[in-house]
C-alpha positions in Angstrom: 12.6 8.8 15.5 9.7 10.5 16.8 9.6 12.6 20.0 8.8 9.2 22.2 10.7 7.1 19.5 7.8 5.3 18.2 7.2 4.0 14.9 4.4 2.2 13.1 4.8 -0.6 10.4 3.0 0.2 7.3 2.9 -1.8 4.1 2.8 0.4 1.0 1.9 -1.1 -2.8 0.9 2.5 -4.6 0.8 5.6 -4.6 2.5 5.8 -1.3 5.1 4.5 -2.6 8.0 7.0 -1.8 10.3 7.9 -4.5 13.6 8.5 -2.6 12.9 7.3 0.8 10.9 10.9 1.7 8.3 11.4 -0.4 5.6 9.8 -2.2 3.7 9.6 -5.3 1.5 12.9 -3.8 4.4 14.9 -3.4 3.5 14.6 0.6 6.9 13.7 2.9 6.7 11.7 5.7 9.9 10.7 7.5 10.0 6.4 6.5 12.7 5.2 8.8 13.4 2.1 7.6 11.9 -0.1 4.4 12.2 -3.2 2.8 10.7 -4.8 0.1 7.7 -7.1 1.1 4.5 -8.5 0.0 1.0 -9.5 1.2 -1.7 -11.7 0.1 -4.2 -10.2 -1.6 -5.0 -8.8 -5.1 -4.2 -5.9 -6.4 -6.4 -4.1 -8.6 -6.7 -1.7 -11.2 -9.3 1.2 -11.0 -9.3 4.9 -10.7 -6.9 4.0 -7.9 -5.4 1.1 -7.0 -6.3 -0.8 -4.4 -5.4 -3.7 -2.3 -8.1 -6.4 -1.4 -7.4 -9.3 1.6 -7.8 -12.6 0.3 -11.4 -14.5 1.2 -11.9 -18.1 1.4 -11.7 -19.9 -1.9 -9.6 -17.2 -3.3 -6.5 -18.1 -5.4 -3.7 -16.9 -3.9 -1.8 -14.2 -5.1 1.0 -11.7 -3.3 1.0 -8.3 -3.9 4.2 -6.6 -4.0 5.5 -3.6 -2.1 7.6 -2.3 1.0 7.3 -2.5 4.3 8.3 1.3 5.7 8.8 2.0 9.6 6.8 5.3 9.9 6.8 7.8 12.6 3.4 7.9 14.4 2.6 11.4 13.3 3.3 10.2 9.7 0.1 7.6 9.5 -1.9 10.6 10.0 -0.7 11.8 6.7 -1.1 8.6 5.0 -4.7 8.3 6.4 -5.9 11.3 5.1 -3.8 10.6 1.7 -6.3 7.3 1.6 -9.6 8.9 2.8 -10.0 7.0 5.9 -12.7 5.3 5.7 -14.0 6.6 3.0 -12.2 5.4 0.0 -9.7 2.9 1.9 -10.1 1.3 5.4 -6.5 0.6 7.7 -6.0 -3.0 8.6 -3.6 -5.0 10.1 -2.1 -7.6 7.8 0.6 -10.4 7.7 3.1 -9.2 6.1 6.0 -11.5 4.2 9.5 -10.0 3.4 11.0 -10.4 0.3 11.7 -13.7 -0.1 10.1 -15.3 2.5 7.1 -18.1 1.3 5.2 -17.0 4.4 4.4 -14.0 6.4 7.0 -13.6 9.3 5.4 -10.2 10.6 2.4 -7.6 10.5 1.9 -4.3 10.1 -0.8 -1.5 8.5 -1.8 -2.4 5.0 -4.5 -0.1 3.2 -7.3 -2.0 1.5 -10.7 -2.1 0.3 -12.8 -5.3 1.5 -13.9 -6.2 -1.8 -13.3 -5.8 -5.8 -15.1 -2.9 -7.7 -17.2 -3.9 -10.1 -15.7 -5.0 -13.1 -11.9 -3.7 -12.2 -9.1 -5.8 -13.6 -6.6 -7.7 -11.6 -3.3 -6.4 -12.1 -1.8 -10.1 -12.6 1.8 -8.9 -11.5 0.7 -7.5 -8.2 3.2 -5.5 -8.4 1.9 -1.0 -8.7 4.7 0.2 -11.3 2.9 -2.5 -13.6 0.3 -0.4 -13.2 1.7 3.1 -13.7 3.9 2.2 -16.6 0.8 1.1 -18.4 -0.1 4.7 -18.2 -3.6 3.6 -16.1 -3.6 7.0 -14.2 -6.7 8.8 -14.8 -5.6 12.3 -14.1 -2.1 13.7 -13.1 -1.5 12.4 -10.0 -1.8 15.7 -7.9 -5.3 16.3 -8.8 -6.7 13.6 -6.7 -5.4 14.6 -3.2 
């Protein structure tokens, strides 16, 4: 743990996804104490990046898969400037539901955008590795740090 033992929850669906437990889909390493595969509601989308939106009312409900990492305090930081806070993503704090729970039994940090881009599609699955495998990446992943 951190100097004062503290650590954040932060709910991960992309690119922050860690590979092996230490790094990410940046090549950046933060310590991730403990994960666990969860989801939030929300819709995940596909655009240059993608990005998590909160349900509103009327929305259909969909999950969007990911996990649910314990991060040192130090570490969401890194993941901040990783999103472009608040530029390109804003930090909020979500229910979160693990794995196969029907309803959220916890919160943490989710990174999201409050609404859809334009005409982005939906990536049905919720789930990110739908959306790498289908080779969506615009450039090589390092060049958009």
């Amino acid at each position: 743990m951190s100097a004062q033992g503290q650590t954040v929850p932060v709910f991960v669906y992309g690119t922050l996804l860690a590979d092996d437990g230490v790094g990410n889909q940046f090549g950046r390493r933060v310590q991730v104490r403990r994960s666990a595969i969860a989801w939030v509601a929300g819709t995940l989308y596909q655009g240059t990046y993608p990005y998590l939106v909160l349900p509103r009312v009327g929305d259909a409900p969909r999950k969007v898969w990911g996990k649910l990492f314990a991060l040192d305090q130090a570490d969401l930081a890194t993941y901040d400037a990783i999103e472009r806070i608040p530029d390109l993503y804003q930090r909020v704090w979500t229910p979160v539901a693990l794995d196969r729970e029907e309803r959220p039994s916890t919160s943490a940090w989710a990174y999201v955008r409050p609404v859809g881009e334009g005409d982005d599609p939906v990536v049905p699955s919720g789930q990110f590795r739908d959306w790498r495998d289908a080779g969506l990446f615009p450039l090589p992943m390092r060049t958009l740090l």
